[in-house]
C-alpha positions as CSV (number, residue, x, y, z in Angstrom):
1,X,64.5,-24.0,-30.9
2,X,62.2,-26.3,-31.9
3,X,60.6,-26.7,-28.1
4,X,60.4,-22.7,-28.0
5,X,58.5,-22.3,-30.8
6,X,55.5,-24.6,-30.4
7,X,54.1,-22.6,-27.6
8,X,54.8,-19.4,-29.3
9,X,52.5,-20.9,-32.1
10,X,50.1,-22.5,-30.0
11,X,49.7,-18.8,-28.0
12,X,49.4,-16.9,-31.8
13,X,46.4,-19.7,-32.8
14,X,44.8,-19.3,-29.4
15,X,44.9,-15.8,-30.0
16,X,43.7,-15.6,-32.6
17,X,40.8,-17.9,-31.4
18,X,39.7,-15.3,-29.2
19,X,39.7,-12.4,-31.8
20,X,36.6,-13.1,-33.2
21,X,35.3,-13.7,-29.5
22,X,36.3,-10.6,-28.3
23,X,35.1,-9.0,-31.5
24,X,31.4,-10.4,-30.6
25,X,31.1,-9.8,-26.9
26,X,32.5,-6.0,-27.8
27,X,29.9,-5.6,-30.3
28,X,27.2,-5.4,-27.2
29,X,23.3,-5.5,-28.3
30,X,24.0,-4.3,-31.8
31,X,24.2,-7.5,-33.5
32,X,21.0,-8.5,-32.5
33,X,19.4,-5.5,-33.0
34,X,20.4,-5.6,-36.3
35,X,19.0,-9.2,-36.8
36,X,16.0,-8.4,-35.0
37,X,15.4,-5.4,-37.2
38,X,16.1,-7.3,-40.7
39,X,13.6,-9.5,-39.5
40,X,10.7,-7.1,-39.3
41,X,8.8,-5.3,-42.5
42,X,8.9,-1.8,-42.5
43,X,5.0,0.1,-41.8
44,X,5.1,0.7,-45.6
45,X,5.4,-2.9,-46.9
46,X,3.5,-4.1,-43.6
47,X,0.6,-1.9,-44.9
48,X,0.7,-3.2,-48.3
49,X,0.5,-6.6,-47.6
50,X,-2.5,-6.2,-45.2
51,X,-4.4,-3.4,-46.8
52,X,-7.2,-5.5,-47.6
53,X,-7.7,-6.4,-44.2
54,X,-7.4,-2.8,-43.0
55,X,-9.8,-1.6,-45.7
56,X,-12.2,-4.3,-44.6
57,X,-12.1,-3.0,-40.7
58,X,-12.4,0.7,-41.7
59,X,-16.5,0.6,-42.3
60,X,-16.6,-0.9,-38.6
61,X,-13.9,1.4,-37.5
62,X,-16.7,4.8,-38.6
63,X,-19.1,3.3,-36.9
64,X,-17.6,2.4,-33.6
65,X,-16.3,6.1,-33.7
66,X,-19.8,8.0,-35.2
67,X,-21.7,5.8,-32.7
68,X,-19.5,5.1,-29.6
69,X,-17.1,7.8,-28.9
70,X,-18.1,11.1,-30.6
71,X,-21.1,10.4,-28.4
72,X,-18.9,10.8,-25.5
73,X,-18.3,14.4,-26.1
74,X,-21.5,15.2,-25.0
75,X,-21.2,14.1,-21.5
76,X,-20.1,17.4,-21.3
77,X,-23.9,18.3,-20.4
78,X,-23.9,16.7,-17.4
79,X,-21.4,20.2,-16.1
80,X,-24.4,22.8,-17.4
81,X,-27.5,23.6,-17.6
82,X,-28.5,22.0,-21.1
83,X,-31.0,23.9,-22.6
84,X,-31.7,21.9,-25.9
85,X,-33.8,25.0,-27.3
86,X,-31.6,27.9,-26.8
87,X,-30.2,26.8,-30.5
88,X,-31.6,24.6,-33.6
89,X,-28.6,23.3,-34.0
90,X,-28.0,20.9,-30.4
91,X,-23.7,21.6,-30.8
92,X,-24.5,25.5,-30.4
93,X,-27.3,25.2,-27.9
94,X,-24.3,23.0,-25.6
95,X,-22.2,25.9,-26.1
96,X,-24.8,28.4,-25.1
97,X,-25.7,26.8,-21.8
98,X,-24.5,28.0,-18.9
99,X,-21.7,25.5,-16.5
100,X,-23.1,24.4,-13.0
101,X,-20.1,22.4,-12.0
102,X,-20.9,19.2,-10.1
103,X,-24.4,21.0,-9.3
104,X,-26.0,17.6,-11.4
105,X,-24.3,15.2,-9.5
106,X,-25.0,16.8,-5.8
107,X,-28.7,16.3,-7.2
108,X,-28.1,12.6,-7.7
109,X,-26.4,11.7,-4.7
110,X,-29.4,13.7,-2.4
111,X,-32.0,11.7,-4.5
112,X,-33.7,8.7,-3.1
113,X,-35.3,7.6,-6.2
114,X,-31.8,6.8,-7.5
115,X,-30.2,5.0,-4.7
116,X,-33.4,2.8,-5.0
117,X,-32.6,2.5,-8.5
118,X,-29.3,1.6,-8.1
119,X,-30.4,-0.8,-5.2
120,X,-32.4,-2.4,-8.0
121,X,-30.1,-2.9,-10.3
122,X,-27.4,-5.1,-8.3
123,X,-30.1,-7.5,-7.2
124,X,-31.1,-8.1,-10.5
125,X,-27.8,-8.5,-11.3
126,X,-26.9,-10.5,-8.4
127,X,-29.7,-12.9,-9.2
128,X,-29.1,-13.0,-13.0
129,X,-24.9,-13.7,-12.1
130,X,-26.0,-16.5,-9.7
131,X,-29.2,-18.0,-11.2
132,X,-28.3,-17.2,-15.6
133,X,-24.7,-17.4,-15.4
134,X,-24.2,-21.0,-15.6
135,X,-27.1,-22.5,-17.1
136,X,-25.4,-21.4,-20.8
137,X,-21.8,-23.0,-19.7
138,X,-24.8,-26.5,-18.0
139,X,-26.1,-26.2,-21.6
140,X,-22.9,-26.3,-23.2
141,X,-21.7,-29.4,-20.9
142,X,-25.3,-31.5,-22.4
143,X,-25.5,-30.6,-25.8
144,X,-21.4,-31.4,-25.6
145,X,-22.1,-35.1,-24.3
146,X,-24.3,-35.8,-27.2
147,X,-23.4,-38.0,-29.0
148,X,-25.5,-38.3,-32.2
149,X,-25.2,-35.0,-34.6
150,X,-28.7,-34.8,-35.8
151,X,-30.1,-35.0,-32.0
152,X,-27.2,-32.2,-31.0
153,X,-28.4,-29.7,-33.9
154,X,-32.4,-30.0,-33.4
155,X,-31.4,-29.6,-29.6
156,X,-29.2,-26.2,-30.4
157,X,-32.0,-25.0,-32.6
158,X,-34.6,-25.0,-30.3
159,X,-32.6,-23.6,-27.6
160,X,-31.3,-21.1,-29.9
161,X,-34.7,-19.7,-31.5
162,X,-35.9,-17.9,-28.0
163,X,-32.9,-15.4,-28.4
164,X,-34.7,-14.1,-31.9
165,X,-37.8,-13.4,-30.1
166,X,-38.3,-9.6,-29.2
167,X,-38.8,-8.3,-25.4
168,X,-42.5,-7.4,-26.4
169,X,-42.9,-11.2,-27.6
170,X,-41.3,-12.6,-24.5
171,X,-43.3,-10.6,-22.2
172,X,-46.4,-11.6,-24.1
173,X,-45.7,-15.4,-23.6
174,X,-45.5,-15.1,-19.9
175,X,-48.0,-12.8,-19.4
176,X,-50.2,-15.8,-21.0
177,X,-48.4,-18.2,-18.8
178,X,-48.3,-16.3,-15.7
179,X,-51.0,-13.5,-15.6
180,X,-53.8,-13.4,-13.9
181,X,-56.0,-14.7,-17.1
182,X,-52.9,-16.7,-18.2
183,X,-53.3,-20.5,-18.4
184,X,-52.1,-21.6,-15.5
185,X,-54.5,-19.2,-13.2
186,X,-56.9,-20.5,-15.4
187,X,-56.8,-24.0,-15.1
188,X,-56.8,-23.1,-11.2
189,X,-59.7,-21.8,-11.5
190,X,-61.6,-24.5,-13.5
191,X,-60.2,-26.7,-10.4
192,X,-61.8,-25.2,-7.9
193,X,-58.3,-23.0,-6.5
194,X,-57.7,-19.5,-6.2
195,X,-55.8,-18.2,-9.2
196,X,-53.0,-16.1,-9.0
197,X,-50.9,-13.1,-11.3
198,X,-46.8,-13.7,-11.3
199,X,-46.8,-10.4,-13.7
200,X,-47.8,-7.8,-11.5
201,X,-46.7,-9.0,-8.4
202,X,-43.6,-7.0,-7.3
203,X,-42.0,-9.7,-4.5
204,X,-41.4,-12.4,-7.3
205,X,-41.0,-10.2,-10.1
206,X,-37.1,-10.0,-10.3
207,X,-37.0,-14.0,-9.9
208,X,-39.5,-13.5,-13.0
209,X,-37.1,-11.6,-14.9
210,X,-34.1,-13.5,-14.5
211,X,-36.9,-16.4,-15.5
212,X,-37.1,-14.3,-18.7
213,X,-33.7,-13.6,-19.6
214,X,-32.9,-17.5,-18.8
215,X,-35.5,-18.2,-21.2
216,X,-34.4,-15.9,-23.8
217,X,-30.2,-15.7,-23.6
218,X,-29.4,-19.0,-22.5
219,X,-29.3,-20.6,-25.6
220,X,-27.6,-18.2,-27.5
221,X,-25.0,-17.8,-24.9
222,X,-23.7,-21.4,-25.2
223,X,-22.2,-21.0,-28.3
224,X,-19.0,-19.5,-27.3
225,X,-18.7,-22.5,-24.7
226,X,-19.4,-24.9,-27.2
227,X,-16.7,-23.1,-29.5
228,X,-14.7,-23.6,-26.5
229,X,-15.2,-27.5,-25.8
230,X,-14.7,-28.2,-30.0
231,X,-11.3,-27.2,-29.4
232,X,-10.1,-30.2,-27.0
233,X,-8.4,-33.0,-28.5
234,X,-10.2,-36.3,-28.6
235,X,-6.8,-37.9,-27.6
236,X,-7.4,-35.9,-23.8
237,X,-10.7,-38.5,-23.4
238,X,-9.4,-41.2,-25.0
239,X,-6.2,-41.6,-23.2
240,X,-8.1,-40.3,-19.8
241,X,-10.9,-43.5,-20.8
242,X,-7.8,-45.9,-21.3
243,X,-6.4,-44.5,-17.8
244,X,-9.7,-45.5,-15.9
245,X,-11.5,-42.0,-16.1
246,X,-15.5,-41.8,-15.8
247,X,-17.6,-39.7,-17.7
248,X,-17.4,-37.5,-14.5
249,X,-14.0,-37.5,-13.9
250,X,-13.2,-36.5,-17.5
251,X,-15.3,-33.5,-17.5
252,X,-13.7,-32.3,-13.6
253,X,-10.2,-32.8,-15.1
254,X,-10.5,-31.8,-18.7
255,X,-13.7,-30.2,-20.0
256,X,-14.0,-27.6,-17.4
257,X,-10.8,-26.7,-17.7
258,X,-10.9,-25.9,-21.1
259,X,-14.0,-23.4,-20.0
260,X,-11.9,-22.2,-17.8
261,X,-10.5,-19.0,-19.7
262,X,-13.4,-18.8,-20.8
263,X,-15.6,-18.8,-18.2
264,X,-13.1,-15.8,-17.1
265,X,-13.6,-13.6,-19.9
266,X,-17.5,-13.7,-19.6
267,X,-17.4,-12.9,-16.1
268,X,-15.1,-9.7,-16.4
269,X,-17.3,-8.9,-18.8
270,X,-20.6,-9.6,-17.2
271,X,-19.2,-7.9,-14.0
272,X,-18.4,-4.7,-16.4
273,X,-22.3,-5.0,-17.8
274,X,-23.7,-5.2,-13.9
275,X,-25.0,-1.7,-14.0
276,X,-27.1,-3.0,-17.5
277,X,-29.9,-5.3,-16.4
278,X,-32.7,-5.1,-19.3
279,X,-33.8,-1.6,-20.6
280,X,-36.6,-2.8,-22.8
281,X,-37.5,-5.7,-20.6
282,X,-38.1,-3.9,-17.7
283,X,-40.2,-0.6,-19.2
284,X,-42.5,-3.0,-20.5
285,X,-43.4,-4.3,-17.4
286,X,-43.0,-1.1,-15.5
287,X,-46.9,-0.1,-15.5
288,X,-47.9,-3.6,-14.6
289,X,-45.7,-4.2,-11.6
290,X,-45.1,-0.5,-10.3
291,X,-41.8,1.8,-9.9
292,X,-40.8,0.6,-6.8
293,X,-40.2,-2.9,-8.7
294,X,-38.8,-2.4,-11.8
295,X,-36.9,0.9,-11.7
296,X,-33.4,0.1,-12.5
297,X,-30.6,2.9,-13.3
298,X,-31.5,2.0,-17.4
299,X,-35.0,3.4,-16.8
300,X,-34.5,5.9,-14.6
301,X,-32.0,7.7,-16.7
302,X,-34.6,7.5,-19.9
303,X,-37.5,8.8,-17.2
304,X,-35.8,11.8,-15.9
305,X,-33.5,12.2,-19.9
306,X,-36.4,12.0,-22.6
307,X,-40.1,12.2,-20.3
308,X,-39.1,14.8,-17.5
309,X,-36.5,16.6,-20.5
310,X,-33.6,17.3,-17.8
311,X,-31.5,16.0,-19.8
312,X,-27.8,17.3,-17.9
313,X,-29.5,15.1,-14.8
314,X,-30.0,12.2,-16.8
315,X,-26.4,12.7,-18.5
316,X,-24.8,13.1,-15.1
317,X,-26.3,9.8,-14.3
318,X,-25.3,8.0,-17.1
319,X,-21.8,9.1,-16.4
320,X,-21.6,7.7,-13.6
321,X,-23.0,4.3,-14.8
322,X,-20.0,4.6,-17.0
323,X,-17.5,5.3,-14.7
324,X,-18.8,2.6,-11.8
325,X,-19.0,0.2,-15.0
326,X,-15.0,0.5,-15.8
327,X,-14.2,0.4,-12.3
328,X,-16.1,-2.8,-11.9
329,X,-14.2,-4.2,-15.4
330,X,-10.9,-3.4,-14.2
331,X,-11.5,-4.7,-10.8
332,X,-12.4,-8.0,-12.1
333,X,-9.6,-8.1,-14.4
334,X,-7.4,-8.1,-11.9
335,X,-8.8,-10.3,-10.0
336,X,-8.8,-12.8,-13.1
337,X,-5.1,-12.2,-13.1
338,X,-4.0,-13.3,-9.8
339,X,-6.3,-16.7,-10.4
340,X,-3.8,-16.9,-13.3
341,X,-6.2,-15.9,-16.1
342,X,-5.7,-13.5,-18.9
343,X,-9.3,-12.1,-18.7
344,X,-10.2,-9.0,-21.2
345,X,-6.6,-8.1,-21.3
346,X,-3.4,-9.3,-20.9
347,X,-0.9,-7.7,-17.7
């Protein structure tokens, strides 16, 4: 008796065991979407405790939508015939002019004057992605290897103070550099030389503007980089110095990648900006250097939008500006992703 009833127990505790097993595993997902549930706050008490917050974002929120996207609606335009004085009121003169379809765009495409603009426009890009890109993140790398504060903040000042300056003031300065009765044609002269006039000469004028916008940009555009190289340990150098590392061999192997990511998200977004290349910089030089020069897609659109008045060509334009601009934002999005980068968005 005694030797049959030890497994009968033994099978009735194992048993047992295994209820609460069995009880578990049957129960599927809903356990853990309970837990995962009690874990979260409901929108209610989620919108109490950050109402601040959302309060504070809803004066930025009006004006991104008065001043970004209602605007969009009127792209509707670039399909008609806009007539801007069939109405006083602009909303009831778009609904009084009459559709043309793609007639707007068929325009474009048969226009010379805008392939040349557009031609424009990615050299100057080109140039200012190849010669401006990476004197901010060069910048960043010197101020970064500084080593005494007070020499590191007079140095960002002064590289900082050109970005404050208007277009017209820029302009000016180089024009009293590099014109023709600038100081350095002058000087020429007094030395016996032929002078000379960078400003209206068309074959050097895009290196001139990228000259500007280095002038200007390049020093404000370090401080994301420099925001970027604060946030590496000290303990990276250190143990890298201990290890043997040069000053060189710590920036291949630890500075620059910490740009890295960085350095990503600027270029998706400069790539998505290609199409913008200096409105005001350019029309104030457009006299001096000539059309053929300076016409990028920036001025061509204000030309043909507020001098000539057609303003569904000029909208038709712009459209497409926008349209090539995402595709060129979500190309290079991608391509951050399959170097392994998040870029302006995650996959």
């Amino acid at each position: 008796m005694s030797h049959s009833t030890v497994p009968r127990r033994t099978t009735e505790a194992q048993t047992a065991a295994k209820i609460p097993a069995q009880s578990d595993a049957g129960a599927g997902p809903e356990p853990r979407r309970e837990r995962k549930r009690a874990g979260r706050l409901s929108r209610r008490l989620r919108f109490r405790r950050d109402r601040t917050l959302i309060l504070m974002t809803v004066p930025a929120l009006l004006l991104v939508l008065v001043f970004n996207y209602i605007p969009i609606l009127g792209n509707v335009v670039a399909f008609q015939d806009y007539d801007p004085y069939l109405s006083e009121n602009g909303f009831v003169a778009i609904l009084e002019s009459p559709w043309t379809g793609f007639h707007q765009f068929e325009r474009i495409f048969a226009d010379s004057a805008f392939r040349h603009a557009v031609q424009n426009t990615f050299v100057l890009f080109f140039l200012q992605l190849v010669l401006y890109f990476p004197i901010p993140i060069l910048l960043a790398l010197l101020i970064n290897s500084v080593v005494r504060p007070r020499v590191r903040a007079v140095a960002q000042a002064i590289m900082y103070l050109p970005h404050f300056f208007s277009w017209v003031l820029v302009v000016t300065v180089f024009m009293q550099i590099f014109g023709g009765a600038g100081i350095i044609a002058q000087t020429l002269r007094q030395h016996g030389y032929e002078g000379f006039d960078l400003m209206t000469d068309p074959e050097v004028f895009k290196y001139l503007v990228t000259a500007q916008t280095v002038w200007k940009d390049a020093g404000w555009g370090i401080i994301v980089f420099l925001a970027a190289l604060s946030s590496v340990s000290n303990d990276l150098y250190e143990a890298a110095a201990m290890d043997g590392a040069g000053r060189w061999r710590r920036m291949w192997h630890i500075t620059l990648p910490a740009l890295r990511p960085v350095i990503a998200l600027l270029l998706v977004l400069r790539v998505g900006d290609a199409l913008t290349v200096g409105f005001e910089q350019l029309l104030l030089q457009r006299q001096a250097v000539g059309v053929e020069a300076s016409e990028v897609l920036d001025t061509y659109v204000w030309w043909n939008g507020i001098r000539n008045q057609d303003f569904s060509y000029a909208a038709a334009a712009g459209l497409i500006k926008g349209v090539v601009g995402l595709a060129l934002v979500l190309t290079a999005n991608k391509v951050a992703h399959l170097m392994g980068e998040q870029g302006v968005y995650k996959k």
